[in-house]
C-alpha positions as CSV (number, residue, x, y, z in Angstrom):
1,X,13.0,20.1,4.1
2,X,13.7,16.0,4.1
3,X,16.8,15.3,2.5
4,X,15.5,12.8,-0.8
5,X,15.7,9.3,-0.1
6,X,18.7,7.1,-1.0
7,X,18.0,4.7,-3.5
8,X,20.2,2.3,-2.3
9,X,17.5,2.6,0.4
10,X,14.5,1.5,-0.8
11,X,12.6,-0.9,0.2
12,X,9.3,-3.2,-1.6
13,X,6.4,-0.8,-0.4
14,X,8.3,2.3,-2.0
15,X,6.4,2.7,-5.6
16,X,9.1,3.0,-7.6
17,X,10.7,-0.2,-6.4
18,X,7.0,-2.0,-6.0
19,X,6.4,-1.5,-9.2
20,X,9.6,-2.0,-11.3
21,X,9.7,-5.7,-9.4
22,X,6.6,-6.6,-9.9
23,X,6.5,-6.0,-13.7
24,X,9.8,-7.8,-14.4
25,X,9.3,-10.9,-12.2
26,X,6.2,-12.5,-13.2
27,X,6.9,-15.2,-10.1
28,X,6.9,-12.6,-7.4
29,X,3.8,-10.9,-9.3
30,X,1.6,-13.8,-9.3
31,X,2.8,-15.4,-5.7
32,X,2.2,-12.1,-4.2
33,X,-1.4,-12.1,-5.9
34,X,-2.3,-15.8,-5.5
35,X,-1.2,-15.3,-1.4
36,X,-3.3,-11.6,-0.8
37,X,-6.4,-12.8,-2.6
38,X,-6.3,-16.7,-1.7
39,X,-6.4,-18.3,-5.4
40,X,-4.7,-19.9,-7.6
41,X,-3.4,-18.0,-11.0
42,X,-1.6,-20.4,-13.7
43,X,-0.5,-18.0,-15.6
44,X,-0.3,-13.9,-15.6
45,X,-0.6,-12.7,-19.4
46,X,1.5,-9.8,-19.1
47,X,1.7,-6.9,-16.4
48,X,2.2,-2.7,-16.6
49,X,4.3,-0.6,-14.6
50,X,2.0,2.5,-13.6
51,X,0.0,1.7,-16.9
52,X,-2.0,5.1,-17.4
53,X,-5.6,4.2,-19.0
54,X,-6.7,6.8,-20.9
55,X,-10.6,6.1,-21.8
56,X,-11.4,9.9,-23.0
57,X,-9.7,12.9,-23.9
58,X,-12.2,15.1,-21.3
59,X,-12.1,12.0,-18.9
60,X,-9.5,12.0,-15.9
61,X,-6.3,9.4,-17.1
62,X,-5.8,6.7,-14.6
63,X,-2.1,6.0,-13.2
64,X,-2.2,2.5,-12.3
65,X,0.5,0.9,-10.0
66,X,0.6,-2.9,-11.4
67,X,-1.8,-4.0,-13.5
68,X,-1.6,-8.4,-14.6
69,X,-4.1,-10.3,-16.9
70,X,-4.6,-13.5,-16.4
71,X,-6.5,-16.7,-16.5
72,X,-9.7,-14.5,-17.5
73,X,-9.3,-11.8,-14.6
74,X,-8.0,-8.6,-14.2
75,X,-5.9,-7.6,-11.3
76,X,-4.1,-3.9,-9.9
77,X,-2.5,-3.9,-7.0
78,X,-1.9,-0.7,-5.5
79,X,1.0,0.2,-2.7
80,X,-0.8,3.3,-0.8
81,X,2.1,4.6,2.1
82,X,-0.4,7.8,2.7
83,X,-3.8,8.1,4.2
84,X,-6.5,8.8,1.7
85,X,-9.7,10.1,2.8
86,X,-11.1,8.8,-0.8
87,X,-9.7,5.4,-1.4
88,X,-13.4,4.0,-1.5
89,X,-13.7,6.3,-4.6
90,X,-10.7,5.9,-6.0
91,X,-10.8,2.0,-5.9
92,X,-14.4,2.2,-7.5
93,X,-13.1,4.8,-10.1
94,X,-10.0,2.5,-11.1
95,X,-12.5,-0.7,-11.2
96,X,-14.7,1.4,-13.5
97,X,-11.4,2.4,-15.9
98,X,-10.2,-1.6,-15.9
99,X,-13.4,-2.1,-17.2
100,X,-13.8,0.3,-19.9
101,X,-10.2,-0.8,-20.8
102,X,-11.2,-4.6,-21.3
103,X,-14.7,-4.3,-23.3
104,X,-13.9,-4.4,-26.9
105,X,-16.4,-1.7,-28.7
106,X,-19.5,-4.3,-29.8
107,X,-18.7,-6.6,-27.2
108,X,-21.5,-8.2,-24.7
109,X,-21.0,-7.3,-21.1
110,X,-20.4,-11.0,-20.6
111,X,-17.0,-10.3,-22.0
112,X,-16.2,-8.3,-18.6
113,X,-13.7,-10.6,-16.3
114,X,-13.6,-10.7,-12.8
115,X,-11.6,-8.1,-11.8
116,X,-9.3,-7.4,-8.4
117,X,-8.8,-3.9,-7.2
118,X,-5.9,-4.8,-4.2
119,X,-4.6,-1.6,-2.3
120,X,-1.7,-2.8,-0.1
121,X,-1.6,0.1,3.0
122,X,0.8,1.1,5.2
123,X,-1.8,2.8,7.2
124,X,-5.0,1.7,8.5
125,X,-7.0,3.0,5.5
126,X,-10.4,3.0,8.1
127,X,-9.3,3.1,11.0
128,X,-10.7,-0.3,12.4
129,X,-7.5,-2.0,12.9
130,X,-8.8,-4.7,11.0
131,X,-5.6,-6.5,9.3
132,X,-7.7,-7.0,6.0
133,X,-10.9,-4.9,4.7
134,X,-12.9,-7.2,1.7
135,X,-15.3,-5.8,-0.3
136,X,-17.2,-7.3,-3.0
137,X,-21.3,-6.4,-4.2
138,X,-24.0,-8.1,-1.7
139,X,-28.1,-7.8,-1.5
140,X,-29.0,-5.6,1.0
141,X,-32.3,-7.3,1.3
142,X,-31.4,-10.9,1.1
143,X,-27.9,-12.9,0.9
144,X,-30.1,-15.5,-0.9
145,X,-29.7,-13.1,-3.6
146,X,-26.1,-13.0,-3.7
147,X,-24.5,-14.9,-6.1
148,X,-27.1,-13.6,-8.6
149,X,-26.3,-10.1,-8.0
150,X,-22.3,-10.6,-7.9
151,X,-20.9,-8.1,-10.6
152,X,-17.5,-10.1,-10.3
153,X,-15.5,-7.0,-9.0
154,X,-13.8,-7.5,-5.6
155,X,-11.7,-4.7,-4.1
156,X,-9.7,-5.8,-1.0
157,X,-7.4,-3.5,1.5
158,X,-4.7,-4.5,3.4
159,X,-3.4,-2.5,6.1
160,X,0.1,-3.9,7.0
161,X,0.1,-2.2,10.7
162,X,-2.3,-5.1,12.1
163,X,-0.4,-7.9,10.4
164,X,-0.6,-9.5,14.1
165,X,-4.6,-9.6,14.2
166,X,-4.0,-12.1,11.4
167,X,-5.2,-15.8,12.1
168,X,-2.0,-18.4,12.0
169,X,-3.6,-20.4,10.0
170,X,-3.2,-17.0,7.3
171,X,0.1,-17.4,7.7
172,X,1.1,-16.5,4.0
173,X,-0.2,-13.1,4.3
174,X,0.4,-12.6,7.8
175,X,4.3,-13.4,6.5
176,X,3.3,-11.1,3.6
177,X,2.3,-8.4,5.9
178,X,4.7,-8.6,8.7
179,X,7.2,-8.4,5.9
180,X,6.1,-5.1,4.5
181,X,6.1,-3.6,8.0
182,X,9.2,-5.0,10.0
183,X,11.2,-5.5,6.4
184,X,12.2,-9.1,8.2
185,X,11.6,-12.1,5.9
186,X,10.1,-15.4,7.5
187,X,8.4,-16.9,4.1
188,X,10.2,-18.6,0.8
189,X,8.2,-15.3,-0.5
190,X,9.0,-12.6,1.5
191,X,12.3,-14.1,1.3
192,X,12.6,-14.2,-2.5
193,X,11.0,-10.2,-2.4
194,X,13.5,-9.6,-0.2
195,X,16.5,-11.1,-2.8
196,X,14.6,-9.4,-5.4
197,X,14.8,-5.7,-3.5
198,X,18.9,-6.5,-3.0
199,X,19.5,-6.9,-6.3
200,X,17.4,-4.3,-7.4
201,X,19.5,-1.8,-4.8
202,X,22.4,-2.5,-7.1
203,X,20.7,-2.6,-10.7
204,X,22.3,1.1,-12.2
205,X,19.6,1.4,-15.2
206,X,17.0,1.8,-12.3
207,X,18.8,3.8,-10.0
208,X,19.3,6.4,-13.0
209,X,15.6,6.3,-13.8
210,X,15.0,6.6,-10.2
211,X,17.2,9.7,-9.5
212,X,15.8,11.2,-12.9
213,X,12.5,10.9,-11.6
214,X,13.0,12.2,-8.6
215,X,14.4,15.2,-10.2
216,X,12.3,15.9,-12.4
217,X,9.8,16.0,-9.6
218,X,11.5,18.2,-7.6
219,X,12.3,20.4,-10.6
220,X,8.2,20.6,-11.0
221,X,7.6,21.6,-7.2
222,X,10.1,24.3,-7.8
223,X,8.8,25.9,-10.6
224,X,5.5,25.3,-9.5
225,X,6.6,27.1,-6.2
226,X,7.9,29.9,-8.1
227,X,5.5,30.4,-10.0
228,X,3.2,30.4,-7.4
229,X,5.6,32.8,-5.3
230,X,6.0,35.3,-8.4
231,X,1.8,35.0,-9.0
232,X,1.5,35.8,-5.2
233,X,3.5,38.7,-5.6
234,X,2.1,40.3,-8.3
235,X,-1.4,39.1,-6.7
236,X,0.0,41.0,-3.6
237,X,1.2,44.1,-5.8
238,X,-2.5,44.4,-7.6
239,X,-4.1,43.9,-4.3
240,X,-1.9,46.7,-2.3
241,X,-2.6,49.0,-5.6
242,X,-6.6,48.3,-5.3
243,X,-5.9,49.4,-1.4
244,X,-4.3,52.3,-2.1
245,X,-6.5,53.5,-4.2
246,X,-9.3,52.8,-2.3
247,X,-8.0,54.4,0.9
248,X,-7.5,57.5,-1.4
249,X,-10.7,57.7,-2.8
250,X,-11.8,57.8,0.6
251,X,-9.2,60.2,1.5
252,X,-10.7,62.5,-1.2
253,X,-14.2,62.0,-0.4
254,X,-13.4,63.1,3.1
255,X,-12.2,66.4,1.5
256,X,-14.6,66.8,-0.5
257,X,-17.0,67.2,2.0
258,X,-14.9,68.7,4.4
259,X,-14.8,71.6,1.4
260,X,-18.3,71.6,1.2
261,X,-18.8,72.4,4.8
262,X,-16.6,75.2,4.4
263,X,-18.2,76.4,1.4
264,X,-21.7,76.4,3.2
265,X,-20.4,78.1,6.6
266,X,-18.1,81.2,4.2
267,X,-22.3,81.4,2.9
268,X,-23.4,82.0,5.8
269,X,-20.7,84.2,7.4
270,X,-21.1,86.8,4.2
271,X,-24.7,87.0,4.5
């Protein structure tokens, strides 16, 4: 089994970390979203740590990772350090949650902002070792169309790997990038991330809340494994018993027609 990670170890594309900088510096929060999406944000309302939206009690809550407000749009930005095979689905089902979230009950659908669905990867998410995947609504039929079929939602993925394929004239998010996968800083931001992740190394509060988490998850796996353990032995125990009687209802079948054909051939030997 690998030993837990450290926390004095952690680094910006751990979630914890991520996410627990990014919701008490507003600076980093809004440079890091201005530089991956290539606009200009004046102010950011407020941001959520792993805000979990909760639209229905029969609907599936939605954990997200960062979630800012601000100058009319909507943005989460997501740090994904495992390949998903559904991150298409899960993007569009996040999008879908923002938006129930910001409609007020009687409101027009003119009240929906534009809304950014940004998953920062530490993997190739498609496997086109693109540096950048954008995705926004387009007409199939014709880009004439476009703008008058724009929903406002954009969803963009990073993948941190091809932070080289990036043009030099990117150079904020190649900087960005390169950061996140070399951990060396070579941009006032990725420098003041970098300031931000040393201090938080040393900041007790989180590293309690950190280790108490971690517990608590492994405490779940546990019980979940012995549960699971103690199910499959008492799954095992049922099953064994359903075999054993089987093979003896076949074992007294088998006599029982074994003692027929003795039955028939006494018969015959008496008459």
């Amino acid at each position: 089994m690998r030993e837990p990670q450290k926390y004095e170890d952690l680094f910006f594309t751990d979630d914890f970390l991520f996410c627990k900088i990014m919701e008490n510096d507003e600076h980093i929060c809004r440079r890091v979203i201005e530089v991956l999406l290539g606009i200009q944000v004046e102010r950011i309302e407020y941001t959520h740590k792993q805000e979990t939206l909760d639209i229905d009690i029969e609907s599936r809550g939605v954990r997200l990772d960062v979630v800012a407000k601000g100058d009319g749009r909507v943005f989460d930005l997501e740090m994904q350090t495992t390949k998903e095979a559904d991150l298409p689905k899960r993007a569009r089902y996040y999008q879908a949650m923002m938006d129930l979230d910001s409609l007020v009950k009687g409101q027009n659908y003119a009240a929906l902002p534009e809304s950014f669905v940004v998953f920062i990867c530490t993997n190739d998410p498609f496997g086109l070792g693109l540096p950048r995947y954008t995705v926004e609504q387009t007409c199939k039929e014709s880009p004439d169309a476009n703008e008058k079929v724009n929903d406002k939602t954009c969803k963009v993925y990073y993948n941190t790997k091809a932070w080289e394929e990036l043009a030099k004239e990117d150079a904020e998010v190649r900087a960005f990038l390169k950061f996140l996968y070399t951990q060396k800083a070579e941009s006032r931001l990725t420098e003041e991330i970098m300031e931000a992740v040393m201090t938080a190394r040393g900041n007790e509060p989180w590293r309690k809340e950190f280790v108490h988490a971690r517990e608590l998850r492994e405490r779940g796996r546990k019980e979940g494994y012995e549960e699971g353990r103690a199910e499959g032995i008492e799954q095992g125990r049922e099953e064994g018993l359903e075999e054993g009687r089987a093979e003896q209802f076949a074992l007294d079948q088998r006599r029982i027609v074994e003692l027929e054909a003795e039955i028939e051939r006494l018969k015959r030997t008496a008459q």
